[in-house]
Backbone of each chain as ProteinMPNN parsed JSONL, in Angstrom:
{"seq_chain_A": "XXXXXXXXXXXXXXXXXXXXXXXXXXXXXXXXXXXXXXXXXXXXXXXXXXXXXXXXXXXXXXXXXXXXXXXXXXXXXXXXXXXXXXXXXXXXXXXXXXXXXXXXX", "coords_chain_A": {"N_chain_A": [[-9.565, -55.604, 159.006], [-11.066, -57.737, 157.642], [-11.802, -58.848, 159.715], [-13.494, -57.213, 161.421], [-15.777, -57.244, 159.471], [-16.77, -59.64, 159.749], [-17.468, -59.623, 162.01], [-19.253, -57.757, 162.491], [-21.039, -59.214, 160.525], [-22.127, -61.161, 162.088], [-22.991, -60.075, 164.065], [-25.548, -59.286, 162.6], [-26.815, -61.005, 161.857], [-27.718, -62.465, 164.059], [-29.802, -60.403, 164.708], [-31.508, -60.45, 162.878], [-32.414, -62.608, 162.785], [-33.522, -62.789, 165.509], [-35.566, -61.316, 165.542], [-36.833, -63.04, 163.176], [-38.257, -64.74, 164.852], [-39.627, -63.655, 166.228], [-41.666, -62.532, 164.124], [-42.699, -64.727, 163.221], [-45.223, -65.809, 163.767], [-47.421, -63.938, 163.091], [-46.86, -62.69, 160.295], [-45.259, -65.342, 158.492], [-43.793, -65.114, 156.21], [-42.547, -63.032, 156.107], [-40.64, -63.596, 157.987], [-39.297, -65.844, 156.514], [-38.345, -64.19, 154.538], [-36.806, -62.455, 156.37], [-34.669, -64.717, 157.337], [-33.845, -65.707, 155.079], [-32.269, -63.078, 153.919], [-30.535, -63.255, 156.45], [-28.793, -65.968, 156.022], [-27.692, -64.857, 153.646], [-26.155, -62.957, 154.122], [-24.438, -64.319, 156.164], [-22.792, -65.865, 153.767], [-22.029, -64.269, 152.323], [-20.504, -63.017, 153.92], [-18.588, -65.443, 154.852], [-19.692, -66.42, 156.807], [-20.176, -69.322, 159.744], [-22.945, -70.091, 160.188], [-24.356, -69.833, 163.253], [-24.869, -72.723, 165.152], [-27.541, -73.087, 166.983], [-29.145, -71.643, 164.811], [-28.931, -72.61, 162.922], [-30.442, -75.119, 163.18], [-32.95, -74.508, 162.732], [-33.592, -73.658, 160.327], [-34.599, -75.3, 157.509], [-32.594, -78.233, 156.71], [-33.101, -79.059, 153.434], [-35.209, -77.454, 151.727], [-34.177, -75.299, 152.889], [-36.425, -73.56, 154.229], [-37.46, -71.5, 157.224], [-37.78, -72.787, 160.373], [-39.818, -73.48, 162.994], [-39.524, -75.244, 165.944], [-42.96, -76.959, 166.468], [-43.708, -75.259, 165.55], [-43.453, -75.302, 162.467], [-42.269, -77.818, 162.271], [-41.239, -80.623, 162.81], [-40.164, -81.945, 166.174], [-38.541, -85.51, 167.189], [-37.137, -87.704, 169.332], [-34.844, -90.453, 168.529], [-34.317, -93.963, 169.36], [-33.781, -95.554, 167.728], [-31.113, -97.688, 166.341], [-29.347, -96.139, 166.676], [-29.068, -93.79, 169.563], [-30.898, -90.094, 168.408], [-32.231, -87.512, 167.047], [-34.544, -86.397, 165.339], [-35.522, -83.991, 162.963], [-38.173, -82.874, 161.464], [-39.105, -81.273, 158.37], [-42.016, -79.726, 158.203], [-43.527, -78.169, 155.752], [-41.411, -79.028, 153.543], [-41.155, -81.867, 154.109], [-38.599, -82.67, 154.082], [-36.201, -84.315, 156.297], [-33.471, -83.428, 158.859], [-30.91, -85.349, 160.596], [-29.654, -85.388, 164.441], [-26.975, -86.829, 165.455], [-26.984, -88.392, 168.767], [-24.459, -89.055, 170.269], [-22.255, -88.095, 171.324], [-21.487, -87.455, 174.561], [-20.435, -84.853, 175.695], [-21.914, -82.952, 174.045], [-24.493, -82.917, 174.786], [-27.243, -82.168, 173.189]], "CA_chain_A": [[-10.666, -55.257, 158.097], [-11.792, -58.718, 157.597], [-12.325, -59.601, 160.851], [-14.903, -56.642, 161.294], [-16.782, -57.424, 158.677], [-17.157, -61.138, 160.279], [-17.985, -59.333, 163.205], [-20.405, -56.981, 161.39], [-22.199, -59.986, 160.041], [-22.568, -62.288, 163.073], [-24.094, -59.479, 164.662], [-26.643, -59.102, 161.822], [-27.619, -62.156, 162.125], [-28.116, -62.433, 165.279], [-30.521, -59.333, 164.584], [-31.973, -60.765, 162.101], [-32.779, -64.46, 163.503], [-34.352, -62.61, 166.614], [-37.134, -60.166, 164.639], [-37.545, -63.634, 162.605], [-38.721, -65.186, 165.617], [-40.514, -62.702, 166.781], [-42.693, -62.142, 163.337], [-43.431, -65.512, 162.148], [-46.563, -65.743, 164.139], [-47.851, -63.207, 162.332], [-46.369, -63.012, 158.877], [-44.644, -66.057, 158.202], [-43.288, -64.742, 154.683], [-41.291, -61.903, 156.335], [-40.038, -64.159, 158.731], [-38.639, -66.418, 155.856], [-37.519, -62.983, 154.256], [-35.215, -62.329, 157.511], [-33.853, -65.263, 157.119], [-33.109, -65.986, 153.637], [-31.088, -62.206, 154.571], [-29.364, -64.158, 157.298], [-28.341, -66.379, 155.38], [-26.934, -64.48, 152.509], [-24.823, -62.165, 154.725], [-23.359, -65.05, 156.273], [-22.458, -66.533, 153.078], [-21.241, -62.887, 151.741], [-19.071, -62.571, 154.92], [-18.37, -66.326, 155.011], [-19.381, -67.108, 158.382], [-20.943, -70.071, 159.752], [-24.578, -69.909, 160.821], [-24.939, -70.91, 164.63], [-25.696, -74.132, 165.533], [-28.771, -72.888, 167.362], [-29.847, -70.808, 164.285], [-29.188, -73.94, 161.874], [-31.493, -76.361, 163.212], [-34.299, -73.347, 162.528], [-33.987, -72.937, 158.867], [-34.299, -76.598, 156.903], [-31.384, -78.346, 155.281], [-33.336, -79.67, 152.083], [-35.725, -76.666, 151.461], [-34.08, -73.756, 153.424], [-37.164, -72.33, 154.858], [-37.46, -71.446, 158.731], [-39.139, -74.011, 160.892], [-39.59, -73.168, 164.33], [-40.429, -76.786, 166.637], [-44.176, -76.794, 167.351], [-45.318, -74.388, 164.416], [-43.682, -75.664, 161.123], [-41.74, -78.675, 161.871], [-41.444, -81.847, 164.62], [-38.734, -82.728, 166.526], [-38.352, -86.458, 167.637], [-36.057, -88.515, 169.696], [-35.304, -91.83, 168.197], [-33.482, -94.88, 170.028], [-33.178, -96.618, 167.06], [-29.75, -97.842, 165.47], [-28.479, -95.343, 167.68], [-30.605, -92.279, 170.05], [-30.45, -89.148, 167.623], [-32.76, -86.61, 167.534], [-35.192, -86.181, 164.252], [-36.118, -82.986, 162.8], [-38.616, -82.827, 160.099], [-39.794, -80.123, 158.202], [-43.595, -79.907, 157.696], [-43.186, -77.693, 154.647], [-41.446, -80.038, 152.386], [-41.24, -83.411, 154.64], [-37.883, -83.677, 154.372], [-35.46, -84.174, 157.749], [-32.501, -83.383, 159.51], [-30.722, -85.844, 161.557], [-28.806, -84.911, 164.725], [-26.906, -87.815, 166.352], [-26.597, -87.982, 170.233], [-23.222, -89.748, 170.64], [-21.259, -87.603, 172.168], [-21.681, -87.08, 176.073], [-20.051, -83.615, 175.868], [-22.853, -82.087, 173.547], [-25.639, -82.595, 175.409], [-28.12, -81.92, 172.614]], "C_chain_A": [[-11.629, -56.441, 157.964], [-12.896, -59.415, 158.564], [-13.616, -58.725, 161.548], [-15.647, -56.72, 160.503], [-17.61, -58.444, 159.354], [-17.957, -60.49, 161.659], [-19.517, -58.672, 163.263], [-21.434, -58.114, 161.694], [-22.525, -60.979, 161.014], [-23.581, -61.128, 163.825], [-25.927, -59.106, 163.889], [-27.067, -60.369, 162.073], [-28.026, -62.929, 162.467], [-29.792, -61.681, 165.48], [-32.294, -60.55, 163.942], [-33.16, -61.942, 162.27], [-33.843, -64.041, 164.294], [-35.937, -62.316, 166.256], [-37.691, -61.697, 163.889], [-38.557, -64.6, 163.223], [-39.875, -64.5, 166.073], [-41.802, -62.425, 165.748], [-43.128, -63.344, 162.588], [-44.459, -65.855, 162.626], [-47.188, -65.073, 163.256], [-47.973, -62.898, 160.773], [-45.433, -63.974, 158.52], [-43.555, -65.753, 157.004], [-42.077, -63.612, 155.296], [-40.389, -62.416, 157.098], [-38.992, -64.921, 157.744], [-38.563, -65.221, 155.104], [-36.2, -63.431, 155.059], [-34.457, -63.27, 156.973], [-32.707, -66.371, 155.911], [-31.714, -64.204, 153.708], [-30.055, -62.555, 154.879], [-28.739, -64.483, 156.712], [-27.369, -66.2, 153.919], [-25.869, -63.143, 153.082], [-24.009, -63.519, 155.31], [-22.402, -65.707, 155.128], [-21.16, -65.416, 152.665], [-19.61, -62.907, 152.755], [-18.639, -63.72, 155.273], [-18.379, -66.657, 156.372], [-20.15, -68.361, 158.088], [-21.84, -70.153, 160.028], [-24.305, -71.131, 161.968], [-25.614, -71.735, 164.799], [-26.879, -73.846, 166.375], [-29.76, -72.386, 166.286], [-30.019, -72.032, 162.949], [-29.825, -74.964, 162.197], [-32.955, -75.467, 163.192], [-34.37, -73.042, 160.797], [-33.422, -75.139, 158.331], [-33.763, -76.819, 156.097], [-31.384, -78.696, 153.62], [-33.921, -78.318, 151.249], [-35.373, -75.366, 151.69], [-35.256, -72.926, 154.159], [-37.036, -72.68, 156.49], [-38.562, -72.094, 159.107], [-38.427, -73.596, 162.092], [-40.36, -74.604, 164.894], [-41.485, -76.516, 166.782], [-45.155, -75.895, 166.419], [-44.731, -75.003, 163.103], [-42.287, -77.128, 160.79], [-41.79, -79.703, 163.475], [-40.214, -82.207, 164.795], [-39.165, -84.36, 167.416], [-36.744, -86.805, 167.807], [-36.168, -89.943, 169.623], [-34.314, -92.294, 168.998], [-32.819, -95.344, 168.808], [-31.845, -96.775, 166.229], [-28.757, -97.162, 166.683], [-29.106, -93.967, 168.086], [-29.772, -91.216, 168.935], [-31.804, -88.919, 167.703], [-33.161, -86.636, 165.413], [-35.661, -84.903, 164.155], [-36.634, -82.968, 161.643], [-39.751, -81.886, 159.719], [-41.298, -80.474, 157.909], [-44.367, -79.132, 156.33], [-43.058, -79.08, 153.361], [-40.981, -81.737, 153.019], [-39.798, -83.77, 154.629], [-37.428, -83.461, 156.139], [-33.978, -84.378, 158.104], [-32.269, -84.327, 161.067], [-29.663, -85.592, 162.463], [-28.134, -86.286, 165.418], [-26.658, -87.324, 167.715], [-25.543, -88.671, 171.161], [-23.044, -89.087, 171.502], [-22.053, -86.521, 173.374], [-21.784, -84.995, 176.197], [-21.184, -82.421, 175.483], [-23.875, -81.938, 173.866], [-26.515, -81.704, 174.726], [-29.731, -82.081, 173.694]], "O_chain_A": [[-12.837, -56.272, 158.129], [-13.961, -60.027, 158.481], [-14.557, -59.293, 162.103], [-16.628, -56.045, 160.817], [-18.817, -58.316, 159.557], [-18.967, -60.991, 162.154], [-20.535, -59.002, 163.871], [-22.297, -58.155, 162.572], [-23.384, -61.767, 160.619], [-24.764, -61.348, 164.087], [-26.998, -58.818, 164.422], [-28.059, -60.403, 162.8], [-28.569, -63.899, 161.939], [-30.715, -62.165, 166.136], [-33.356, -61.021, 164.35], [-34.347, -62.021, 161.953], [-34.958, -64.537, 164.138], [-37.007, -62.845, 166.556], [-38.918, -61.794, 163.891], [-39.445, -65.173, 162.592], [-40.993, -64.994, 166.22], [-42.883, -62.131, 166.257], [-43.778, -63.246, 161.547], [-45.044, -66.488, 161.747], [-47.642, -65.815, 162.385], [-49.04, -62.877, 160.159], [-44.442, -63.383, 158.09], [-42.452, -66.297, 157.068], [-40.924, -63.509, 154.877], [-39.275, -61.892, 157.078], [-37.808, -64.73, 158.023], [-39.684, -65.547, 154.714], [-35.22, -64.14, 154.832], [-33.582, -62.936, 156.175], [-31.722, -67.108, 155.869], [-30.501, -64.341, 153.549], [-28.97, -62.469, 154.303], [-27.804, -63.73, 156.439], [-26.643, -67.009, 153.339], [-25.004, -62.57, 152.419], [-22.89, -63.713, 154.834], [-21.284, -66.08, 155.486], [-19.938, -65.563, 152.668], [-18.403, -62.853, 152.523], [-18.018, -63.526, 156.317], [-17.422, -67.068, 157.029], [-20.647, -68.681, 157.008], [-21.486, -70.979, 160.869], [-24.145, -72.351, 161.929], [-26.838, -71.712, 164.673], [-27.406, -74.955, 166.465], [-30.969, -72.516, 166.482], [-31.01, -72.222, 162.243], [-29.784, -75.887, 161.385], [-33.969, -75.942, 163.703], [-35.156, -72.276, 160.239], [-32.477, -75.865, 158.64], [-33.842, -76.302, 154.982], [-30.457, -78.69, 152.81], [-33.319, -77.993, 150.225], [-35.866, -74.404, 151.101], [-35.062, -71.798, 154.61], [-36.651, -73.751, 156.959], [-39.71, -72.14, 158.663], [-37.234, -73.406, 162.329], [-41.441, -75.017, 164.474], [-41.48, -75.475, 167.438], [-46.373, -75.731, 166.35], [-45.68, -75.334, 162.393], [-41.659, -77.393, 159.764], [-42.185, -79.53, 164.628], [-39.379, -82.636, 163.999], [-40.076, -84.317, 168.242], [-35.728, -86.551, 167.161], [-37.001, -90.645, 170.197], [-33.459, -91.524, 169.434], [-31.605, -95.527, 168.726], [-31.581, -95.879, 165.427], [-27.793, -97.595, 167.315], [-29.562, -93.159, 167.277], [-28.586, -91.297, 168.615], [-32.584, -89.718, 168.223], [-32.354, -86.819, 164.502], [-36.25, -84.478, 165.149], [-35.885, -83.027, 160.668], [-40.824, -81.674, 160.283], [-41.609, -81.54, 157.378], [-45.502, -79.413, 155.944], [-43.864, -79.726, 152.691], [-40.528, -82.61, 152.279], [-39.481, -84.891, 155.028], [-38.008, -82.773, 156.979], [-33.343, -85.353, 157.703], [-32.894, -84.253, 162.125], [-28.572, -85.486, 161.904], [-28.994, -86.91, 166.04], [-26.239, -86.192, 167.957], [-25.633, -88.839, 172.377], [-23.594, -89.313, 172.58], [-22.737, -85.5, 173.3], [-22.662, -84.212, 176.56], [-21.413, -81.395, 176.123], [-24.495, -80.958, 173.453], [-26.748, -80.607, 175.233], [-30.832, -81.836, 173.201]]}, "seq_chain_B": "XXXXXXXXXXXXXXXXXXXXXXXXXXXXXXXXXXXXXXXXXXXXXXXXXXXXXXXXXXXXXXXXXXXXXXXXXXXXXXXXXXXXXXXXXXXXX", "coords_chain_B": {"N_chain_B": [[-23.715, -47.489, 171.376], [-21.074, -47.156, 168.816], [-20.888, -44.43, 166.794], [-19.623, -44.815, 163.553], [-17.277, -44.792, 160.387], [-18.471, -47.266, 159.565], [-20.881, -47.604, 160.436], [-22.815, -48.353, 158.177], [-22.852, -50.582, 157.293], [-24.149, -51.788, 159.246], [-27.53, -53.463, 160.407], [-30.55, -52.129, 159.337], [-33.109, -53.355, 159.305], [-35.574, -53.421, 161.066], [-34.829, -51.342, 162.567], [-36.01, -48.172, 163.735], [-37.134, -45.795, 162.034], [-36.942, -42.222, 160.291], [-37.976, -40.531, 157.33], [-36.381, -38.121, 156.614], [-35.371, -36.058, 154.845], [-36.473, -35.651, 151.455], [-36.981, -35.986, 148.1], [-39.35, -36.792, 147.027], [-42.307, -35.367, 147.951], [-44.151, -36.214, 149.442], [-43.528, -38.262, 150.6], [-41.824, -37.33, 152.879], [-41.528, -37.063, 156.083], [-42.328, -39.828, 157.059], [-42.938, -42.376, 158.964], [-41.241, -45.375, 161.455], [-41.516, -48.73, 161.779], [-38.91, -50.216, 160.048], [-39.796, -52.73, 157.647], [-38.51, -54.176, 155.536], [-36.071, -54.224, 153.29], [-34.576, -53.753, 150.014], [-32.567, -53.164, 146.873], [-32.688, -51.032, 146.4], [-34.927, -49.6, 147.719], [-36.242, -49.418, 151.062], [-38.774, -50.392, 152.757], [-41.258, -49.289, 155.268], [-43.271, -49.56, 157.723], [-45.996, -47.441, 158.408], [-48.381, -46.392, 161.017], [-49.344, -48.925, 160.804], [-49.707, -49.261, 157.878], [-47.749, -50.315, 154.853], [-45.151, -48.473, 153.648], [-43.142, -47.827, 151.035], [-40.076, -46.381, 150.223], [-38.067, -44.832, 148.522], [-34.27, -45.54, 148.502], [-32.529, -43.884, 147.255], [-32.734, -40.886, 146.623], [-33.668, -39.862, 149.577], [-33.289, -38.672, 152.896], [-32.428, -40.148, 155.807], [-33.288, -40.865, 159.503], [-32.442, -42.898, 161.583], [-33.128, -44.942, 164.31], [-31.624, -46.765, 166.549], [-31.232, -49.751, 168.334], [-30.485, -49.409, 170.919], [-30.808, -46.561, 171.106], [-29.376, -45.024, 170.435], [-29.621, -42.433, 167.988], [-29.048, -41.567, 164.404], [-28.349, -39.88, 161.322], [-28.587, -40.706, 158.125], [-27.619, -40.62, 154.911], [-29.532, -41.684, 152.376], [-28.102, -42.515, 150.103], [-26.325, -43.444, 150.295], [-26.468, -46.397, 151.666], [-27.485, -47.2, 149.333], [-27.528, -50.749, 147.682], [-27.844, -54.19, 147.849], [-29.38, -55.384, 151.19], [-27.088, -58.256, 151.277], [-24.623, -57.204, 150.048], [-23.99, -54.859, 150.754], [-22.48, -55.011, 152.815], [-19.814, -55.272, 152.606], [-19.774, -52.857, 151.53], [-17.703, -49.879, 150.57], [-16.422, -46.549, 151.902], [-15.666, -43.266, 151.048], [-14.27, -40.855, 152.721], [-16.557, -38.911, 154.44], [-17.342, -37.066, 156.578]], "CA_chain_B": [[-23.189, -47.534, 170.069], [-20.221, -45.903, 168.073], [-21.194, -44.315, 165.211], [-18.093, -45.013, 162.987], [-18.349, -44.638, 158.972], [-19.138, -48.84, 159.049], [-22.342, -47.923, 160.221], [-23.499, -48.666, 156.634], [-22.847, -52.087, 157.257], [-25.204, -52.19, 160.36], [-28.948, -54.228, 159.765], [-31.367, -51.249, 159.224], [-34.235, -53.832, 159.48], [-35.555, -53.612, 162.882], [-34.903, -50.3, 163.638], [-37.321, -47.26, 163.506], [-36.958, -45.104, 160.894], [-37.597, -41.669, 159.864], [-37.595, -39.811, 156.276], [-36.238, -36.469, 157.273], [-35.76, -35.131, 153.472], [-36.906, -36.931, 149.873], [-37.696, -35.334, 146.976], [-40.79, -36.818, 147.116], [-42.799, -34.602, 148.933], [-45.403, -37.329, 150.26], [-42.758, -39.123, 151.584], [-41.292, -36.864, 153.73], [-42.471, -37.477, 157.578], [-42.82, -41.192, 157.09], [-42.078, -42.731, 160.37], [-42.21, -46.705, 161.832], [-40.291, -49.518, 162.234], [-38.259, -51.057, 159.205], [-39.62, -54.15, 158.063], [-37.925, -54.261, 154.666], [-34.563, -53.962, 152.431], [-34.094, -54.075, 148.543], [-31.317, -52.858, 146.278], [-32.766, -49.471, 146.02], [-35.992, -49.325, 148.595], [-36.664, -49.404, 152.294], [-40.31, -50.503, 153.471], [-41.195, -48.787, 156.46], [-44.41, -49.656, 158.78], [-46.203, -46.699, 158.924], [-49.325, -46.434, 161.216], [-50.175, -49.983, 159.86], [-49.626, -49.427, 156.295], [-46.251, -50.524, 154.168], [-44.761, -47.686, 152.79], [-41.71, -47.922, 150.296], [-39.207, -45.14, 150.265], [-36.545, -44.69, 147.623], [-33.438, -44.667, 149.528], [-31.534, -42.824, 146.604], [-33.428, -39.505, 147.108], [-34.363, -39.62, 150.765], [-32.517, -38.975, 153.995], [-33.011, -40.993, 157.295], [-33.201, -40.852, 160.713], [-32.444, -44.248, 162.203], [-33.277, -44.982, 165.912], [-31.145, -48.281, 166.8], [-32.482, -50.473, 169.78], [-29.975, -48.44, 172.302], [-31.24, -44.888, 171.069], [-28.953, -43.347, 169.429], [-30.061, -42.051, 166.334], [-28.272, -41.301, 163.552], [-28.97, -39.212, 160.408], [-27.941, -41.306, 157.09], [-28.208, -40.295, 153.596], [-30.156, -42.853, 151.519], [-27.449, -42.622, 149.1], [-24.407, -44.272, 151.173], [-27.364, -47.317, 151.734], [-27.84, -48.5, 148.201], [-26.677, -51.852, 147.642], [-28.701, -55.119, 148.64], [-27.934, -55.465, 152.471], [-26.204, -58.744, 151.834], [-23.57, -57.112, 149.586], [-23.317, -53.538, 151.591], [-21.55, -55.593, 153.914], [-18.321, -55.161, 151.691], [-19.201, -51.684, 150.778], [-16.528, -49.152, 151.289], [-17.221, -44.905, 151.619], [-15.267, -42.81, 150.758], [-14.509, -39.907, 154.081], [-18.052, -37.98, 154.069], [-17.647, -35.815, 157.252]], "C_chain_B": [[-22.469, -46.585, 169.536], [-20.693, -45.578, 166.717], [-19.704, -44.246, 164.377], [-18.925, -45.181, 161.271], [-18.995, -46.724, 158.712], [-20.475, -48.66, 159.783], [-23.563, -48.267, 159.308], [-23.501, -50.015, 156.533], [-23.64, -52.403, 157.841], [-26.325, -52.444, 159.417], [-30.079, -53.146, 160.192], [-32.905, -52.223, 159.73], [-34.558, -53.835, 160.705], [-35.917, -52.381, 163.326], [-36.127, -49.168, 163.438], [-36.621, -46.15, 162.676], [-37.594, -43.927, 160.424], [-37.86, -40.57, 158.883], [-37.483, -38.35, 156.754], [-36.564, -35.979, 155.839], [-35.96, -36.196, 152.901], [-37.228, -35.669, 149.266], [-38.978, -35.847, 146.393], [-41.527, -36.437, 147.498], [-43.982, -35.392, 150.115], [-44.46, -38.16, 150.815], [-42.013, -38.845, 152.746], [-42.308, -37.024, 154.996], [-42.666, -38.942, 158.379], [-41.686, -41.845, 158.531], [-42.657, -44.11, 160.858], [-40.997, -47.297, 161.804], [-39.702, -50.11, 160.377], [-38.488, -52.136, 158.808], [-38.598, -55.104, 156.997], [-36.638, -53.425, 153.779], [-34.835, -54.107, 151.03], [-32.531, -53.074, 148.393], [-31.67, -51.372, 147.026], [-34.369, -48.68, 147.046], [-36.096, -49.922, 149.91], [-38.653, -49.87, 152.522], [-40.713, -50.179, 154.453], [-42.771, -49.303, 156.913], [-45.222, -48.414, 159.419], [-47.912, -46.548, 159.396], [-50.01, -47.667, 160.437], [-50.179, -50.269, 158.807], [-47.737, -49.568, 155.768], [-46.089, -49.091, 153.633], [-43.07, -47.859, 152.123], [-41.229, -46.531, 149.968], [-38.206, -45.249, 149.329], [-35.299, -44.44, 148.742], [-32.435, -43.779, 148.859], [-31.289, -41.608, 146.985], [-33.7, -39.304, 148.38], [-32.987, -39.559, 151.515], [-32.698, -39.184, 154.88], [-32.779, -40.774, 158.368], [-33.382, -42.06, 161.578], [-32.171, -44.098, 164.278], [-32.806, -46.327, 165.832], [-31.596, -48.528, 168.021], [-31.82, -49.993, 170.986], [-30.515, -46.946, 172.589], [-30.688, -44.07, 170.889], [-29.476, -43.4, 168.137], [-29.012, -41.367, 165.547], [-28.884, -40.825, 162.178], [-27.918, -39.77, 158.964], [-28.113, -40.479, 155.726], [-28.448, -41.818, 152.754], [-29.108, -43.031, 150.35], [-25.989, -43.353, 149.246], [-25.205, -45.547, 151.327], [-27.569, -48.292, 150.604], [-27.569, -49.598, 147.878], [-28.304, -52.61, 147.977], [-28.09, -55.16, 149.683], [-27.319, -56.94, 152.747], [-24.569, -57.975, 151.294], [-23.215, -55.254, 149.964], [-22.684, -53.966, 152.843], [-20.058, -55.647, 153.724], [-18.31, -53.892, 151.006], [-18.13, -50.525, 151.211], [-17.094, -47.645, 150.992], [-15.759, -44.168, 151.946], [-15.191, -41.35, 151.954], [-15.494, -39.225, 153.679], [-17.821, -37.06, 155.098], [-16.046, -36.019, 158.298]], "O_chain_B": [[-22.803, -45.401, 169.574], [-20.838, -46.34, 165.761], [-18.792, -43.528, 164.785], [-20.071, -45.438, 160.904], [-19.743, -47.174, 157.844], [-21.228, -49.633, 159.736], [-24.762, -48.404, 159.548], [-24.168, -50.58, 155.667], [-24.255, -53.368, 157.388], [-26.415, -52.059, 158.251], [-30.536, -53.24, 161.331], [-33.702, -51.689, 160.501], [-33.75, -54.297, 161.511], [-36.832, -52.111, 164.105], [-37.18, -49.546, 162.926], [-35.46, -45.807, 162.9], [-38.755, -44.106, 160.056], [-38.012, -39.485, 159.445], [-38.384, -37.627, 157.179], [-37.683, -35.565, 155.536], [-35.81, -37.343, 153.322], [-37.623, -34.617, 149.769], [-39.542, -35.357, 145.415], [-42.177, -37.454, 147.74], [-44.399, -35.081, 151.23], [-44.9, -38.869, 151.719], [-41.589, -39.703, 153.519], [-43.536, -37.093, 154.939], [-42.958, -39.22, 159.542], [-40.504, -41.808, 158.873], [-43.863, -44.357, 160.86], [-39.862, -46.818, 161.8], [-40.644, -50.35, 159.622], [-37.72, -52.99, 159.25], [-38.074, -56.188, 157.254], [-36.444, -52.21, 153.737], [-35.705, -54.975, 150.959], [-31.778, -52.553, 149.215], [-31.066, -50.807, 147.938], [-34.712, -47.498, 146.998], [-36.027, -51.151, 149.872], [-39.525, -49.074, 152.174], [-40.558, -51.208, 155.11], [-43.466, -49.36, 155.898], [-45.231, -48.244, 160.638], [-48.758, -46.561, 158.501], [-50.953, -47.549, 159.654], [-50.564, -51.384, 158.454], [-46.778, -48.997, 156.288], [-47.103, -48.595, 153.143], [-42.049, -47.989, 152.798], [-41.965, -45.666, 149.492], [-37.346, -46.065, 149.659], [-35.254, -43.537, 149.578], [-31.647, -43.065, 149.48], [-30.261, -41.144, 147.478], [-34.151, -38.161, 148.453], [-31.927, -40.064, 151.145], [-33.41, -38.292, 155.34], [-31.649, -40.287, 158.413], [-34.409, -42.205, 162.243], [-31.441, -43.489, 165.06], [-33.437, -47.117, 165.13], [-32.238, -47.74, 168.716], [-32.414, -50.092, 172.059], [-30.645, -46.329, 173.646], [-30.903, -42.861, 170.972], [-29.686, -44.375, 167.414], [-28.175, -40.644, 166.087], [-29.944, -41.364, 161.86], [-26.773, -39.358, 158.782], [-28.962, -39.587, 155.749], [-27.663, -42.756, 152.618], [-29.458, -43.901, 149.552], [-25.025, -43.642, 148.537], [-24.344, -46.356, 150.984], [-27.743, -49.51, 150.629], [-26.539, -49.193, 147.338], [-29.392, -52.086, 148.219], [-26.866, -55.074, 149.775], [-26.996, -57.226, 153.9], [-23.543, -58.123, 151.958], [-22.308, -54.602, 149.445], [-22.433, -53.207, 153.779], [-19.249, -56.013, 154.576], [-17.446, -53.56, 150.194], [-17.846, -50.46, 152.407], [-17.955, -47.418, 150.141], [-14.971, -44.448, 152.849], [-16.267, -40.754, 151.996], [-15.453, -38.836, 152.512], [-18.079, -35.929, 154.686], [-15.744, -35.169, 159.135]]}, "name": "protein", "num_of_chains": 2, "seq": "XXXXXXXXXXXXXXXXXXXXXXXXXXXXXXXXXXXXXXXXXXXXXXXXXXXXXXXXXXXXXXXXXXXXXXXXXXXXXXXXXXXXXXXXXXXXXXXXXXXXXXXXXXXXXXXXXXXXXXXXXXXXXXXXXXXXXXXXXXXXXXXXXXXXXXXXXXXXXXXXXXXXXXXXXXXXXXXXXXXXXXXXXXXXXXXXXXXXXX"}
């Protein structure tokens, strides 16, 4: 029972993610709809939001930032290479490090 | 796609949508894509214009992105769709 639900909700928001991609050209607001959605079925059905779909919605503010229309990605050397993402919304940023070989960020 | 009764769980948003009955009489016909959810209303895309549908009173005709369609009653739907993700139904057919 459980485990279809989980199943259920990864597929929603999968759904969900795609159409939000697809309409924030246009209406930005429905786009951050979708994925405030997303986000509250995963929570409901306790999944985790895909690491592709979590560097698209920002960790300080929550809204969806797609690279190139509402946020910047940089690659820094410094201290150690890692990868900058910062929203253009509310300025803040997500840092990814790029230690490990395997992940090939 | 199987239609199984957890199709109530499936993400209506997206798909195309089309009020078969309502007791609204102006609402019946309304046909378009889905762009919106609430507790208790649907938003449909029709010819360009939003239209909101009660889904209490109405009954649907959902086209999913494979093509089957399926004929819902707006009344197995109510919920917000994060928390009809845990709703349960009771055998209907």
């Amino acid at each position: 029972m459980d485990t279809s639900i989980k199943r259920i909700a990864k597929q929603r928001i999968h759904t969900l993610f795609r159409l939000a991609i697809e309409t924030c050209r246009e209406d930005p607001q429905l786009a951050q709809r979708y994925v405030d959605v997303a986000r509250r079925v995963a929570m409901a059905a306790r999944v985790r939001l895909p690491t592709e779909y979590r560097r698209l919605v920002c960790r300080r503010c929550k809204s969806f930032i797609l690279p190139g229309v509402s946020c910047r990605v940089r690659i820094k050397q410094r201290r150690e290479p890692h990868v900058v993402i910062t929203c253009l919304k509310c300025g803040g940023y997500m840092r990814i490090p790029l230690r490990r070989k395997s992940q090939g960020e | 796609m199987k239609v199984t009764p957890d199709i109530i769980r499936c993400e209506f948003i997206g798909t195309e949508a089309k009020v078969a009955k309502s007791t609204n009489p102006s609402c019946v016909g309304i046909r378009g894509k889905v762009i919106d959810e609430t507790k208790n209303t649907f938003t449909i895309l029709h010819n360009g214009e939003r239209k909101m549908v009660i889904k209490d009173t109405s009954v649907f005709h959902f086209k999913f992105s494979d093509g089957t369609v399926v004929e819902i009653d707006g009344k197995l739907l109510l919920g917000r769709p994060e928390d009809r993700l845990k709703k349960r139904v009771r055998r209907l057919w």
